[in-house]
Every structure is written in C-alpha cells, then in structure tokens.
C-alpha positions as CSV (number, residue, x, y, z in Angstrom):
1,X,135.7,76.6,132.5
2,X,135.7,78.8,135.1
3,X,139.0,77.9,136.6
4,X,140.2,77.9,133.2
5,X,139.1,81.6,132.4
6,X,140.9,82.9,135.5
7,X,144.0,81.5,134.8
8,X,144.0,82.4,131.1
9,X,142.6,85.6,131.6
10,X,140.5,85.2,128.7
11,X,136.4,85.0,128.9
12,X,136.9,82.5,125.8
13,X,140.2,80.5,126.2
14,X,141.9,80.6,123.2
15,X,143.3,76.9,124.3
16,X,139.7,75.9,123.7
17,X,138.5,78.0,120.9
18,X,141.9,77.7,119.3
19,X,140.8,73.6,118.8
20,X,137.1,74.1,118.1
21,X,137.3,73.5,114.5
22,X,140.1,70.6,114.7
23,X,139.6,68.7,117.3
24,X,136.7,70.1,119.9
25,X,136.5,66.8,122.5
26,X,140.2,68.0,122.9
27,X,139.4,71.7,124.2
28,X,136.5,70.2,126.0
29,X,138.6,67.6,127.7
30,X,140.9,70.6,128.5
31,X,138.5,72.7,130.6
32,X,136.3,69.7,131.9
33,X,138.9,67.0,132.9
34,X,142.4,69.3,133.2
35,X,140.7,72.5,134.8
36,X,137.0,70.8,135.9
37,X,138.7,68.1,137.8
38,X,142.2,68.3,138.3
39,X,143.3,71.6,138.9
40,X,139.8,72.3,141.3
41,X,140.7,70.0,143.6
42,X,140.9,71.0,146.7
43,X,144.2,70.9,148.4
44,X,145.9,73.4,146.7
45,X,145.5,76.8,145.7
46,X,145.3,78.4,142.0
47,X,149.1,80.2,142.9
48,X,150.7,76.6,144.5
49,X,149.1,74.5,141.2
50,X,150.4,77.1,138.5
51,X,154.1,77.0,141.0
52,X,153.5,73.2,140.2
53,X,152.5,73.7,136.5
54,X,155.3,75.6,135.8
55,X,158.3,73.2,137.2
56,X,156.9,70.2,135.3
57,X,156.6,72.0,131.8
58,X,160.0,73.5,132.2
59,X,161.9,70.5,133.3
60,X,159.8,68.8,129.6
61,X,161.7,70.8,127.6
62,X,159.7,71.0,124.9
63,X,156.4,72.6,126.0
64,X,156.9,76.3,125.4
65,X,153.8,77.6,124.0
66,X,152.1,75.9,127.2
67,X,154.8,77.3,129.6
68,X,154.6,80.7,128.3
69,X,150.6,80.5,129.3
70,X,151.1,78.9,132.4
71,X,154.0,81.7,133.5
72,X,151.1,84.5,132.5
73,X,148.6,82.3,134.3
74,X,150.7,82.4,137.6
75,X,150.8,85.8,137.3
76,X,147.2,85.5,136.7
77,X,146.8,83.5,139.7
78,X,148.4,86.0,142.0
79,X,152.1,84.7,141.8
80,X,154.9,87.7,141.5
81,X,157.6,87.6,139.2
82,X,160.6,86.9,141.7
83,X,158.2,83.4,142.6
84,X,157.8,82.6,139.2
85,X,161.7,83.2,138.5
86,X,163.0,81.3,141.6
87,X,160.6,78.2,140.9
88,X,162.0,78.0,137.4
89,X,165.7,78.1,138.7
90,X,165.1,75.6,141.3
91,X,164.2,73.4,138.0
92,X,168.1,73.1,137.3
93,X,168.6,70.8,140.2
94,X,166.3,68.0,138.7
95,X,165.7,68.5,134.9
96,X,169.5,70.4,134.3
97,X,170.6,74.3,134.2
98,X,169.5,74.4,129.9
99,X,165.8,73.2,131.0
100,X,166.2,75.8,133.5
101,X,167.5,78.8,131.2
102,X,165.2,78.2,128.8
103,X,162.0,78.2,131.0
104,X,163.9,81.8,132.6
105,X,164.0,83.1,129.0
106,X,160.3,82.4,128.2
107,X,159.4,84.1,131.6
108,X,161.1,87.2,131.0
109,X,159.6,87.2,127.0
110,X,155.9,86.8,129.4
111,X,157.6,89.8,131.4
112,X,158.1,91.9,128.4
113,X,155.4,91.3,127.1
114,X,153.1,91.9,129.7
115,X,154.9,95.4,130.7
116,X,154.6,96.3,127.2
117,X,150.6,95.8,127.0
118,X,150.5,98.0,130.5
C-alpha cells in the first residue's frame, strides 16, 4: 500500500476505495500483487517503473483514466514534465504517432490540471 500511496499521492487510493463496494479482492489485488510485488521490486526505481508504466499504457490505446494517474504518479515519483513528454513521444516509433498524441494530450490535461490546483 505504501508504494501505492506515494505514487497516487493519496493516503487512501481512490483505485482501491473507488472498488471497495464492487469488487474489493480487485483493489486488494491492486495494492498487494501490482504495487506489493511487482512495482517493489528491486531493480528499478519509483521514476524508471512509472517511465515504464507510462509507455505501455500509451502505446494500449485505450487506458486513459489509468494513464492520466500514472502521468501524475511520475510526477509524483520525481519525474519532470519534459521526461514525461519525451517518453510519451518516443511511444510513436512502436505503438504509431495517434497512440503517441493522444498519451501527449492526456499529459498536458495532468499539466493543467495540476498548475491549476497550485
């Protein structure tokens, strides 16, 4: 949960509590397996994993809501905005310039949205 909360920013991840009444095992399987597990390990740091995150769910297409917390949760992470940009624009080689427009578009809306709540 832990690594969850610091890459959400949120003391109560709204990915989890957003499930709680629906379908809990799935928020729990979130933090433990996704967060507990996979994205401790190790090898990488919080920064390089969300860098990661971010060029597989742009190059989906068709994971927005989860790309627009992953670009807050590089930020989060300690990422700055030029990274976050050039990762996404390095997506149009291998998943196609739309994927990569798209995922550009959501990260300036995170921008926006972000300078707005400063």
């Amino acid at each position: 949960m832990k690594a969850l909360q610091h890459i959400s920013g949120e003391a109560e991840p709204t990915v989890v509590t957003s499930l709680a009444d629906i379908a809990p095992d799935l928020g729990r399987y979130i933090a433990e397996f996704a967060y507990g597990d996979v994205y401790s390990g190790p090898a990488l740091e919080p920064r390089d994993r969300q860098l990661v995150t971010l060029g597989a769910l742009a190059a989906l297409g068709n994971a927005a809501p989860q790309l627009r917390f992953h670009i807050n949760g590089a930020l989060n992470a300690g990422c700055t905005r030029a990274e976050i940009v050039e990762a996404l624009t390095q997506i149009a080689v291998y998943a196609g310039f739309p994927a990569a427009i798209n995922a550009v578009q959501h990260a300036k809306a995170v921008f926006e949205a972000r300078d707005a709540a400063e």
